[in-house]
PDB file of N, CA, C and O in Angstrom:
ATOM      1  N   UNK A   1     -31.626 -29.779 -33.698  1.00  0.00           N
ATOM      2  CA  UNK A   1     -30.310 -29.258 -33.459  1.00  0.00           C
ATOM      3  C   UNK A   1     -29.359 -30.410 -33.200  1.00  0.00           C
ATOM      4  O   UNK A   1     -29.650 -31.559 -32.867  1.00  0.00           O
ATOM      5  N   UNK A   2     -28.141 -29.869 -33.423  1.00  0.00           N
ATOM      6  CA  UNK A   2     -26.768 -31.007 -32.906  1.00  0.00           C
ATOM      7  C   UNK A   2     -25.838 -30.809 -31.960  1.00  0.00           C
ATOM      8  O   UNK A   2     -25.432 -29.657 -31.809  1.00  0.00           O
ATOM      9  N   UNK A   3     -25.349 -31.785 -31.195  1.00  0.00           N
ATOM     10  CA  UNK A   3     -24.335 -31.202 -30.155  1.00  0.00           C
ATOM     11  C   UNK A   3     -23.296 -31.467 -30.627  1.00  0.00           C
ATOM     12  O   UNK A   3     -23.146 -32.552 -31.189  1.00  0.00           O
ATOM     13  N   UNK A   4     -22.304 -30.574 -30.536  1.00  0.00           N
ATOM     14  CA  UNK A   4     -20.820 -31.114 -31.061  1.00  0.00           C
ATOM     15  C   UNK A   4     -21.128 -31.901 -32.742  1.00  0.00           C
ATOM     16  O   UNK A   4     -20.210 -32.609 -33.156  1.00  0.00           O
ATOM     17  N   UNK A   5     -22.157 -31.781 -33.475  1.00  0.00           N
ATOM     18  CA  UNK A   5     -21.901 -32.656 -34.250  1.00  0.00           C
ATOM     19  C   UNK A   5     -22.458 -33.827 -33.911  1.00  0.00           C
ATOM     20  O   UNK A   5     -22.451 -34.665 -34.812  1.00  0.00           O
ATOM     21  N   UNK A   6     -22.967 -34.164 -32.826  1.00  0.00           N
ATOM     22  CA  UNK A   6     -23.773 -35.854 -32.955  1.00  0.00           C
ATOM     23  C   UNK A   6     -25.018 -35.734 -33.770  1.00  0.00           C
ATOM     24  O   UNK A   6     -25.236 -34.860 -34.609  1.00  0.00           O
ATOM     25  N   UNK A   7     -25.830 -36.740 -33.419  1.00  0.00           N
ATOM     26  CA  UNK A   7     -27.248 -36.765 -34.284  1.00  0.00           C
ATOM     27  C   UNK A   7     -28.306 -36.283 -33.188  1.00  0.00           C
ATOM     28  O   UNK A   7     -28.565 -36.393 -31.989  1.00  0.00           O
ATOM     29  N   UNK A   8     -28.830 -35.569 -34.579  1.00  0.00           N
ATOM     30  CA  UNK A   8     -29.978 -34.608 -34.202  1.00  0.00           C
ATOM     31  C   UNK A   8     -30.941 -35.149 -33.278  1.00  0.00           C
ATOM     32  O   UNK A   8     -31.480 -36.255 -33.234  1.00  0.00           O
ATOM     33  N   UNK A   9     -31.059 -33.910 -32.393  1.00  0.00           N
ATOM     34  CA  UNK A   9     -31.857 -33.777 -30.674  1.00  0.00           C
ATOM     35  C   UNK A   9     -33.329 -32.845 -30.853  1.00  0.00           C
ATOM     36  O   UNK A   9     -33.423 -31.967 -31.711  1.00  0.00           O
ATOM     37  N   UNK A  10     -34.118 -33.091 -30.179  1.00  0.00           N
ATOM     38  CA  UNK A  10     -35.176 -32.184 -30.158  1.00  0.00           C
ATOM     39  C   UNK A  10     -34.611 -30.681 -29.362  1.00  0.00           C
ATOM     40  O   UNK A  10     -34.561 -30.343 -28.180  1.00  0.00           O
ATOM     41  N   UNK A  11     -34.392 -30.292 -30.105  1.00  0.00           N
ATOM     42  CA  UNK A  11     -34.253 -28.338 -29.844  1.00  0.00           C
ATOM     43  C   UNK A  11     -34.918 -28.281 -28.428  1.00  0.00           C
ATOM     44  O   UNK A  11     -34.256 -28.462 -27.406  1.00  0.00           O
ATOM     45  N   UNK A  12     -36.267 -28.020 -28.422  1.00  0.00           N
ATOM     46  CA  UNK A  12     -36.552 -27.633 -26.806  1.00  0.00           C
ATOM     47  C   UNK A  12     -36.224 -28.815 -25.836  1.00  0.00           C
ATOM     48  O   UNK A  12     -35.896 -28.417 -24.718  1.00  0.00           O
ATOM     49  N   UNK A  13     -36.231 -29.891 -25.959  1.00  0.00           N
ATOM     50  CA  UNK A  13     -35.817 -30.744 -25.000  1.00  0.00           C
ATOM     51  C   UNK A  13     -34.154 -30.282 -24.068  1.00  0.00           C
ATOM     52  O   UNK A  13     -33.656 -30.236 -22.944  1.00  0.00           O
ATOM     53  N   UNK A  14     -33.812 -29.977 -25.776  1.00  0.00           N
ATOM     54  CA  UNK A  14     -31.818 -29.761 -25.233  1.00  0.00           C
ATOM     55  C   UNK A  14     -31.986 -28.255 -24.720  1.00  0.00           C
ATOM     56  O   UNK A  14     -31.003 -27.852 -24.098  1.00  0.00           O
ATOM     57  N   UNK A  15     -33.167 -27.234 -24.875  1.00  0.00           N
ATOM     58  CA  UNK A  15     -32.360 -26.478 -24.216  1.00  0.00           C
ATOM     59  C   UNK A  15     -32.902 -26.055 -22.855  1.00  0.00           C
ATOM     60  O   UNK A  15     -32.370 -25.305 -22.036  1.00  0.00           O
ATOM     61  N   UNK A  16     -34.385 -26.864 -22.764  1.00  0.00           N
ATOM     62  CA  UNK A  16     -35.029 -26.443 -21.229  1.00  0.00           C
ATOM     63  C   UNK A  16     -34.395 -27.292 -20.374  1.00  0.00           C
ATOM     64  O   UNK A  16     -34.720 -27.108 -19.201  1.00  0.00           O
ATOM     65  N   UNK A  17     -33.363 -28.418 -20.616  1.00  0.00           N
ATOM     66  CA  UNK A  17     -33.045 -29.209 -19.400  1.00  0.00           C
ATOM     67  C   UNK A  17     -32.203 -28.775 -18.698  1.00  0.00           C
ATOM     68  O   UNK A  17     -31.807 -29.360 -17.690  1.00  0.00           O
ATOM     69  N   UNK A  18     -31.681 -27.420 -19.195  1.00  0.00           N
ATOM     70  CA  UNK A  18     -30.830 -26.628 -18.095  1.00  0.00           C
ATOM     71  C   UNK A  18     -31.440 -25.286 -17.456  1.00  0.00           C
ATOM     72  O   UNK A  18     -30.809 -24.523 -16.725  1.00  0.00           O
ATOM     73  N   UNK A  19     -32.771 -25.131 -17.856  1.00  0.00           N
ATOM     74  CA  UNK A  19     -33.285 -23.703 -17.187  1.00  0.00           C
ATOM     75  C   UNK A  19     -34.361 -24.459 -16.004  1.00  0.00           C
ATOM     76  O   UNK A  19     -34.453 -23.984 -14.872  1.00  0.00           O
ATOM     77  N   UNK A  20     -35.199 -25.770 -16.462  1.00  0.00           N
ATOM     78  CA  UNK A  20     -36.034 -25.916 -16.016  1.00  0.00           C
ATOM     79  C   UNK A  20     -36.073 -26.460 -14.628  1.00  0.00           C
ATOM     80  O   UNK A  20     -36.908 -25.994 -13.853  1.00  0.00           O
ATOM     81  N   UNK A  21     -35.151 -27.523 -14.180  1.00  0.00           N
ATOM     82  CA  UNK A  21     -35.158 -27.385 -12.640  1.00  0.00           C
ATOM     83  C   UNK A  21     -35.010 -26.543 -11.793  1.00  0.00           C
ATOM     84  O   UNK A  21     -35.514 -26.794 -10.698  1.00  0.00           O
ATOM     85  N   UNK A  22     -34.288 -25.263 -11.962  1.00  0.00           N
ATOM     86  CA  UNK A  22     -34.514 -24.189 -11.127  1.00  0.00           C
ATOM     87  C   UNK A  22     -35.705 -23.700 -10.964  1.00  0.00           C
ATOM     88  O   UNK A  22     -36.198 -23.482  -9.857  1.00  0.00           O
ATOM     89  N   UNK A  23     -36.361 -23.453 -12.243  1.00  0.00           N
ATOM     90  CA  UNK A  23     -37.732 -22.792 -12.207  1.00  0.00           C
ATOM     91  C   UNK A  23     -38.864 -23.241 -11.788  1.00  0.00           C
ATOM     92  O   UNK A  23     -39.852 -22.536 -11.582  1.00  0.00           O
ATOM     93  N   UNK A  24     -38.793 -24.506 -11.626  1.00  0.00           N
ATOM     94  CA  UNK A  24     -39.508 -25.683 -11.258  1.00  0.00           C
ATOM     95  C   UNK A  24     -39.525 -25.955  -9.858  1.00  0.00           C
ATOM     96  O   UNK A  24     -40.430 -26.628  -9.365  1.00  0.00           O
ATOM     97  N   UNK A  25     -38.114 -25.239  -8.836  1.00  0.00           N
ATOM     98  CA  UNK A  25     -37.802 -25.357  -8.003  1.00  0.00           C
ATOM     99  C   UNK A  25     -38.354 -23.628  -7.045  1.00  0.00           C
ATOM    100  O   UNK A  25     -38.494 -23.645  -5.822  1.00  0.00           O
ATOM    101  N   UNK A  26     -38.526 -22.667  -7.654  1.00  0.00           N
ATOM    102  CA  UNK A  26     -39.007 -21.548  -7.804  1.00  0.00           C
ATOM    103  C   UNK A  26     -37.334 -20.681  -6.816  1.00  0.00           C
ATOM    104  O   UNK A  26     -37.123 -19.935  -5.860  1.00  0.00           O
ATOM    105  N   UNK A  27     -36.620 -21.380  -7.791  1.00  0.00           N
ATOM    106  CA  UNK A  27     -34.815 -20.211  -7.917  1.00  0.00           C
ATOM    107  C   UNK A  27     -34.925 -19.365  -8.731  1.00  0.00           C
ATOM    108  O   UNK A  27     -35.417 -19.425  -9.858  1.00  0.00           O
ATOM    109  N   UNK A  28     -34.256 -18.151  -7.942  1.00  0.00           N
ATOM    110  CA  UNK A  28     -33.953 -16.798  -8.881  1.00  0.00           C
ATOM    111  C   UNK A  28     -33.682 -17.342 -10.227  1.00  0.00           C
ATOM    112  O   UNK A  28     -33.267 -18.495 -10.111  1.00  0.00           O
ATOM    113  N   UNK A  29     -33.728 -17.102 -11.007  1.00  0.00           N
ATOM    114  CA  UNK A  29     -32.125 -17.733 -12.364  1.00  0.00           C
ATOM    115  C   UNK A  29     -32.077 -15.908 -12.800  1.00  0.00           C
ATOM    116  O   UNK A  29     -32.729 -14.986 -12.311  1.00  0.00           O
ATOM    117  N   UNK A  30     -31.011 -15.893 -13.921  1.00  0.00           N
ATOM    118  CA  UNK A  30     -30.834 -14.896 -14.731  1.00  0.00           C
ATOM    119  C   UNK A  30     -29.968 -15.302 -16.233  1.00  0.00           C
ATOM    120  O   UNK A  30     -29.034 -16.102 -16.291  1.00  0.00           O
ATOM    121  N   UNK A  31     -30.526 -14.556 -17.355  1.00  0.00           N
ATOM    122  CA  UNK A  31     -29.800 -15.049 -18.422  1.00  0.00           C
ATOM    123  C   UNK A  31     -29.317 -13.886 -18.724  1.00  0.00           C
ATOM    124  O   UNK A  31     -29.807 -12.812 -18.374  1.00  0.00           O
ATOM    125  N   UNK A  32     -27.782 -14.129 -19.758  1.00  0.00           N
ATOM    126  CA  UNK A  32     -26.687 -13.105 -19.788  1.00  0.00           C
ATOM    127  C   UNK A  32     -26.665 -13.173 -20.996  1.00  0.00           C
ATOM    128  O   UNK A  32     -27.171 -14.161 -21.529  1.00  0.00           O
ATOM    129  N   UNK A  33     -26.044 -12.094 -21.823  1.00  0.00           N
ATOM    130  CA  UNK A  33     -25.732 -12.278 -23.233  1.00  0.00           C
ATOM    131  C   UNK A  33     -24.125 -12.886 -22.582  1.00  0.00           C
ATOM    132  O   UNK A  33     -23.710 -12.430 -21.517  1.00  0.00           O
ATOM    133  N   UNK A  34     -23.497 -13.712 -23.191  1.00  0.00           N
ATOM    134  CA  UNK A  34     -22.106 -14.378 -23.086  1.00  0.00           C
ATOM    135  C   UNK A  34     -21.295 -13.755 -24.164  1.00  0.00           C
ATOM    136  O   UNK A  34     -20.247 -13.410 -23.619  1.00  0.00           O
ATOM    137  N   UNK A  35     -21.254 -13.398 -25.595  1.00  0.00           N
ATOM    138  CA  UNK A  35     -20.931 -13.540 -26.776  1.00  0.00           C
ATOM    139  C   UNK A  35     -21.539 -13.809 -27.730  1.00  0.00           C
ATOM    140  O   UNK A  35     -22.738 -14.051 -27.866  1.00  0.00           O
ATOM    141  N   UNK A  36     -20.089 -13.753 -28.993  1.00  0.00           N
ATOM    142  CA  UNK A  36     -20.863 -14.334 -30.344  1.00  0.00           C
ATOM    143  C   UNK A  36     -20.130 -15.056 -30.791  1.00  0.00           C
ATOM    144  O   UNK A  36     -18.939 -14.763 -30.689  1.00  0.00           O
ATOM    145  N   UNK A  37     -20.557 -16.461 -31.563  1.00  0.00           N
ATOM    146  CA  UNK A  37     -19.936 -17.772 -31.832  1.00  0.00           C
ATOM    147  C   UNK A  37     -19.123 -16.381 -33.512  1.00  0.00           C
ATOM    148  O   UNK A  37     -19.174 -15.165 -33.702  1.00  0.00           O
ATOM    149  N   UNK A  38     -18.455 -17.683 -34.339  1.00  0.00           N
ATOM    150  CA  UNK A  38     -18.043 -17.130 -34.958  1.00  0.00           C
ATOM    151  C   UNK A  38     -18.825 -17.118 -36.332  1.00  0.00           C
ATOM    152  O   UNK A  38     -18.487 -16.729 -37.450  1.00  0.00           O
ATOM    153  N   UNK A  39     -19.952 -17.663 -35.865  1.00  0.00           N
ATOM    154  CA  UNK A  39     -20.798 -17.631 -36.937  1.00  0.00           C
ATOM    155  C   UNK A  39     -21.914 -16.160 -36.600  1.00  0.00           C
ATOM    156  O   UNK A  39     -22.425 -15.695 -37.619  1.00  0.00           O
ATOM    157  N   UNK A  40     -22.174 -15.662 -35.649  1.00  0.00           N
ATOM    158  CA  UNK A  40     -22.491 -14.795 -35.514  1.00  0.00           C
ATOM    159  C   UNK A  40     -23.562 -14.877 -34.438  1.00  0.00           C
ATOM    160  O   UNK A  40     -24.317 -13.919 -34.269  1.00  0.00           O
ATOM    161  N   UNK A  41     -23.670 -16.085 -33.633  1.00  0.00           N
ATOM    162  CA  UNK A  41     -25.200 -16.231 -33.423  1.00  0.00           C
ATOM    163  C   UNK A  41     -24.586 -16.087 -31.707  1.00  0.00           C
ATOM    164  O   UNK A  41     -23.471 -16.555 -31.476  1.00  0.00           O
ATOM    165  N   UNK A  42     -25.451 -15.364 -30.466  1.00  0.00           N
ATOM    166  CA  UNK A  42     -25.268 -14.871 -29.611  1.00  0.00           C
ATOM    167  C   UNK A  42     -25.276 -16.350 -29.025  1.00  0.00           C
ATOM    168  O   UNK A  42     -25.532 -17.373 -29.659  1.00  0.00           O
ATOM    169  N   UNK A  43     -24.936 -16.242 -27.661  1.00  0.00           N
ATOM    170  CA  UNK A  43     -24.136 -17.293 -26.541  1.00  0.00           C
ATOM    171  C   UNK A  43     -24.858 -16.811 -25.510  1.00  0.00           C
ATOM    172  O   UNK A  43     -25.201 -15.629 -25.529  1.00  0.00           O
ATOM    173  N   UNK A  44     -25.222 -17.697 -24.384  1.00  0.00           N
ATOM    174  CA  UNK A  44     -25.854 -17.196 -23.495  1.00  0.00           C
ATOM    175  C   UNK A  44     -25.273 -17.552 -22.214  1.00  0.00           C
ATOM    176  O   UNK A  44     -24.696 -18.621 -22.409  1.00  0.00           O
ATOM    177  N   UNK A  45     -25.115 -17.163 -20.874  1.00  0.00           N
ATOM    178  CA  UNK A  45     -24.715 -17.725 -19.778  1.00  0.00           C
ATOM    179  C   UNK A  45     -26.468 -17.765 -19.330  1.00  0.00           C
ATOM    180  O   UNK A  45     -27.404 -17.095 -19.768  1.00  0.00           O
ATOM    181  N   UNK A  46     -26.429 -18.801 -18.323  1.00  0.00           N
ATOM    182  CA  UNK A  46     -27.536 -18.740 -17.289  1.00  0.00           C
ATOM    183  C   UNK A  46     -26.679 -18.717 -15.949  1.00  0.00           C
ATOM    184  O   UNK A  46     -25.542 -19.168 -16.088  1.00  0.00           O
ATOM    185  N   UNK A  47     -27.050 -18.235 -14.571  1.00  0.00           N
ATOM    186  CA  UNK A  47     -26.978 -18.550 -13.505  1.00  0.00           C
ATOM    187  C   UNK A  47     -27.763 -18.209 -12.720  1.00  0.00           C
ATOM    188  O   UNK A  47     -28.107 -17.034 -12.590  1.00  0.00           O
ATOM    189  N   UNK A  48     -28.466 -19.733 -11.635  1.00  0.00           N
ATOM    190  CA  UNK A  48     -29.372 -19.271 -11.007  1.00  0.00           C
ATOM    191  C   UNK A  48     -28.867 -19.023  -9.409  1.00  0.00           C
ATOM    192  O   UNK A  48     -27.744 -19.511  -9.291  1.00  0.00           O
ATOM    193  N   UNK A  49     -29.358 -18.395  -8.091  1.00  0.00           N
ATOM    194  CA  UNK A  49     -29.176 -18.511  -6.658  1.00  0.00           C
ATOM    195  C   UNK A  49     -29.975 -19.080  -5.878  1.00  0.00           C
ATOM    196  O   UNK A  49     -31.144 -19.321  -6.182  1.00  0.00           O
ATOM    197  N   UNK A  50     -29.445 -19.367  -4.772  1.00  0.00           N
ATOM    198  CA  UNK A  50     -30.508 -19.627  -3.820  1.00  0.00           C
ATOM    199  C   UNK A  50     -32.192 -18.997  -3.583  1.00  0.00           C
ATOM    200  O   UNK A  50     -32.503 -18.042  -4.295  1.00  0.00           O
ATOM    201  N   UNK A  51     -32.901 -19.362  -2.914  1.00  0.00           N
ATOM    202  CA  UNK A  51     -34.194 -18.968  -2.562  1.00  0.00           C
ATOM    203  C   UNK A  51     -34.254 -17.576  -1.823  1.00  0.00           C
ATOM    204  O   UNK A  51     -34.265 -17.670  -0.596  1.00  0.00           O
ATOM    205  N   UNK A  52     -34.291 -16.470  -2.278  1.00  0.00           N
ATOM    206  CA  UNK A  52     -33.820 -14.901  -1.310  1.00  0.00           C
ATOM    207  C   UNK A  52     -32.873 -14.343  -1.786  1.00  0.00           C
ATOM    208  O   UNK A  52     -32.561 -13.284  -1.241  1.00  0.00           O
ATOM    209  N   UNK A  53     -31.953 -14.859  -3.097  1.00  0.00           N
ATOM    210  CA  UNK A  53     -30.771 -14.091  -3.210  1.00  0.00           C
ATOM    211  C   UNK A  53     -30.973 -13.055  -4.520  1.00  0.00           C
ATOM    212  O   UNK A  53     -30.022 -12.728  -5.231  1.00  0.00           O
ATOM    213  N   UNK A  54     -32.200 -12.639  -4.713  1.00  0.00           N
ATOM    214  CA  UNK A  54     -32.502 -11.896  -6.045  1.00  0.00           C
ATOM    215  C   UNK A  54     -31.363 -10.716  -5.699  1.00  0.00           C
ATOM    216  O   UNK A  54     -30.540 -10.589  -6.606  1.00  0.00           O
ATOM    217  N   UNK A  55     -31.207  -9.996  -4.762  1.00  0.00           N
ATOM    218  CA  UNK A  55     -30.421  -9.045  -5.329  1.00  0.00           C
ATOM    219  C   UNK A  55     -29.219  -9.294  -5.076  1.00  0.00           C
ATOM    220  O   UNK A  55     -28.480  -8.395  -5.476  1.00  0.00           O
ATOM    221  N   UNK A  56     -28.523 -10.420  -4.410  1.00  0.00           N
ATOM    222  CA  UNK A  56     -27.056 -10.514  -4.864  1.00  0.00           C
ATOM    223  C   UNK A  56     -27.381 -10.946  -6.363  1.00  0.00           C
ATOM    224  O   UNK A  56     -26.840 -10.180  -7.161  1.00  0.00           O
ATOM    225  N   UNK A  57     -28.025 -11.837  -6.885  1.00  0.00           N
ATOM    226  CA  UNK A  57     -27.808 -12.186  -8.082  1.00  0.00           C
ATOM    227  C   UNK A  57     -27.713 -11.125  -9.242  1.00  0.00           C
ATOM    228  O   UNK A  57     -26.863 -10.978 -10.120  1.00  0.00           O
ATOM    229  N   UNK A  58     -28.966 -10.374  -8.927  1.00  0.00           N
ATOM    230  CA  UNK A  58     -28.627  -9.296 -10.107  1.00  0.00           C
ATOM    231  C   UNK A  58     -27.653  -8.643  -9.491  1.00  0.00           C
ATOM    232  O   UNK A  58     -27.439  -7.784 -10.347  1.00  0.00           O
ATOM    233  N   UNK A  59     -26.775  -8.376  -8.488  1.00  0.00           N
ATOM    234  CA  UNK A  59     -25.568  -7.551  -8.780  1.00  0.00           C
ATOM    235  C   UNK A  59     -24.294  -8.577  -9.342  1.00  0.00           C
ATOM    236  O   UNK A  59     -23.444  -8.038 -10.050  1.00  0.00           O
ATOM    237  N   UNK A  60     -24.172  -9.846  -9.076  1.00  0.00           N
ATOM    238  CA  UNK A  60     -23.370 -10.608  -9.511  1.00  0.00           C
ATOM    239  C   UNK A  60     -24.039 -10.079 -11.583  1.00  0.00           C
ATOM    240  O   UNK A  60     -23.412  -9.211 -12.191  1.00  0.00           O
ATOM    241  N   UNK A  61     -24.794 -10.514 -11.990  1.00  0.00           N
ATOM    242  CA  UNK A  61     -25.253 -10.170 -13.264  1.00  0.00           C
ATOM    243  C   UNK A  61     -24.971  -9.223 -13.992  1.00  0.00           C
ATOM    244  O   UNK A  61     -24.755  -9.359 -15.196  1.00  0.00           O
ATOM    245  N   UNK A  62     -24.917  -7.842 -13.222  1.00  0.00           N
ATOM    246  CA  UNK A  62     -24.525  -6.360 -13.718  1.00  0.00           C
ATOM    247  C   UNK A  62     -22.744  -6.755 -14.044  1.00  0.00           C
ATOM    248  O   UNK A  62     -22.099  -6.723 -15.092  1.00  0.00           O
ATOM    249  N   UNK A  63     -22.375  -7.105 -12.694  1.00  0.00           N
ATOM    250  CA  UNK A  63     -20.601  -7.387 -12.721  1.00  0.00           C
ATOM    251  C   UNK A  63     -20.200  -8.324 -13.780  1.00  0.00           C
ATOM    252  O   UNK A  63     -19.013  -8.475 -14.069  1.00  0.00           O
ATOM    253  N   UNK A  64     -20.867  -8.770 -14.193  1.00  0.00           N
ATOM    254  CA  UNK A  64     -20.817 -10.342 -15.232  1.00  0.00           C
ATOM    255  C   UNK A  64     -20.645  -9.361 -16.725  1.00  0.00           C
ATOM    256  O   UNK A  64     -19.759  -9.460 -17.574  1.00  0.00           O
ATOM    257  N   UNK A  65     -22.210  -8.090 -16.684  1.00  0.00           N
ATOM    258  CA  UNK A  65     -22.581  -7.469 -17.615  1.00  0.00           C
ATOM    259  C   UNK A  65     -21.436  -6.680 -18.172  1.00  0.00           C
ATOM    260  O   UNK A  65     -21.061  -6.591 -19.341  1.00  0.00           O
ATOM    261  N   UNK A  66     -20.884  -6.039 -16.910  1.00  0.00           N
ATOM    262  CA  UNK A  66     -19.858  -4.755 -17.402  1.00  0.00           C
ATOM    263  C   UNK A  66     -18.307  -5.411 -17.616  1.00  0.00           C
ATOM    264  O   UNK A  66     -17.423  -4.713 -18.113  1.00  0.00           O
ATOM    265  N   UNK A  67     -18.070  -6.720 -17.226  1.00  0.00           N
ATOM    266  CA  UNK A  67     -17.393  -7.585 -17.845  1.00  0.00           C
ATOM    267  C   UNK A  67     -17.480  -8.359 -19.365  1.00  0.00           C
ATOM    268  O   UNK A  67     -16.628  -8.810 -20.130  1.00  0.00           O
ATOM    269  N   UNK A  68     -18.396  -8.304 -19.378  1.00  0.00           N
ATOM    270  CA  UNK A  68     -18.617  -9.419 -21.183  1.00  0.00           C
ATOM    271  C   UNK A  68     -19.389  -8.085 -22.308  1.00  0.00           C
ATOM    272  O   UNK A  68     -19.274  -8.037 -23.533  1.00  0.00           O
ATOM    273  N   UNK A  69     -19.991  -7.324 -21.611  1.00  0.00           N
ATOM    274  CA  UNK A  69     -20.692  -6.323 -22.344  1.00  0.00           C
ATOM    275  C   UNK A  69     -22.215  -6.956 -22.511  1.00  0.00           C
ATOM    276  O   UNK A  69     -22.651  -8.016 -22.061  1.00  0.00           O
ATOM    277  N   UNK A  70     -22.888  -5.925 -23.328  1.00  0.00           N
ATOM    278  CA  UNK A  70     -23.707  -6.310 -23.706  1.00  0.00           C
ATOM    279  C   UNK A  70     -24.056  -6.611 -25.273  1.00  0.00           C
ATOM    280  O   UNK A  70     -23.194  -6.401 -26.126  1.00  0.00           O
ATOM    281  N   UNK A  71     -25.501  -7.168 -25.670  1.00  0.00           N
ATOM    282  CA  UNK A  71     -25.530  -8.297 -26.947  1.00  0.00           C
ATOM    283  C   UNK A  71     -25.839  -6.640 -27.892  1.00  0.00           C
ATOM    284  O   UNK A  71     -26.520  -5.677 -27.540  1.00  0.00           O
ATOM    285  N   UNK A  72     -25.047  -6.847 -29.127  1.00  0.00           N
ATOM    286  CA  UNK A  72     -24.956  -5.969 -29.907  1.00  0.00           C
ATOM    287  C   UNK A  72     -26.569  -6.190 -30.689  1.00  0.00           C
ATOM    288  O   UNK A  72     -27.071  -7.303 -30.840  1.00  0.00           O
ATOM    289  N   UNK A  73     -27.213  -4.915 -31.123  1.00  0.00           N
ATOM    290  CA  UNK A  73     -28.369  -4.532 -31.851  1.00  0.00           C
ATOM    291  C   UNK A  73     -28.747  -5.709 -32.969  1.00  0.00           C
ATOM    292  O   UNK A  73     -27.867  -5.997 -33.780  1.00  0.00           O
ATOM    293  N   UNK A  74     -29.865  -6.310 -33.029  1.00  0.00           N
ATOM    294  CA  UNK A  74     -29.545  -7.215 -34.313  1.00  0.00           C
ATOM    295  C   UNK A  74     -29.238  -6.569 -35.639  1.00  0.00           C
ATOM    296  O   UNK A  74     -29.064  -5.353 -35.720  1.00  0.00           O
ATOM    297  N   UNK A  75     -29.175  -7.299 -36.584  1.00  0.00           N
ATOM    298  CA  UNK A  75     -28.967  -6.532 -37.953  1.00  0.00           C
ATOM    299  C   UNK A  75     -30.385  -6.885 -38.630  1.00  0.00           C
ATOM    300  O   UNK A  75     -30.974  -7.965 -38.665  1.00  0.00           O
ATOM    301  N   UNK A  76     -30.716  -5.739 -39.111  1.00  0.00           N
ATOM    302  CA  UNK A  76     -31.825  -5.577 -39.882  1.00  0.00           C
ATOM    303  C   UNK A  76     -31.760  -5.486 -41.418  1.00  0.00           C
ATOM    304  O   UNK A  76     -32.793  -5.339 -42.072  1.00  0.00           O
TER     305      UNK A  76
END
C-alpha cells in the first residue's frame, strides 16, 4: 500500500501500528464504520478508553454510530 502517494509500505505493518498498542496494553478499543472514500472503499474510525471504561465506550460508539450511520451492505 501507499500513503498519500509515497513509496510502497508493508500493508500490515501500516495498519496494526495504530490498533496494536492498545491491545497490547489490554484497552477497550472499538472500530467504527467512518464512511466511503470516493472510490468506494469504507473508512474506519478506531477509538480506544481507559482500563474499565467498556461501557462508556460503547455508548460513546452507538452516539458516533447514529451520527455517521452505518457501513452500507456490500455489493454482490
Amino acid at each position: 500500500m501507499s500513503i498519500n502517494g509515497g513509496a510502497p509500505v508493508p500493508t500490515f505493518d501500516t495498519m496494526i501500528r495504530n490498533t496494536d498498542p492498545g491491545s497490547n496494553a489490554g484497552l477497550p478499543g472499538l472500530s467504527l464504520y467512518a464512511g466511503m472514500t470516493p472510490e468506494g472503499l469504507p473508512v474506519g474510525l478506531e477509538i480506544d478508553g481507559p482500563v474499565g471504561s467498556d461501557t462508556k465506550l460503547l455508548g460513546l460508539g452507538l452516539a458516533i454510530e447514529a451520527i455517521l450511520g452505518s457501513a452500507p451492505p456490500p455489493k454482490i
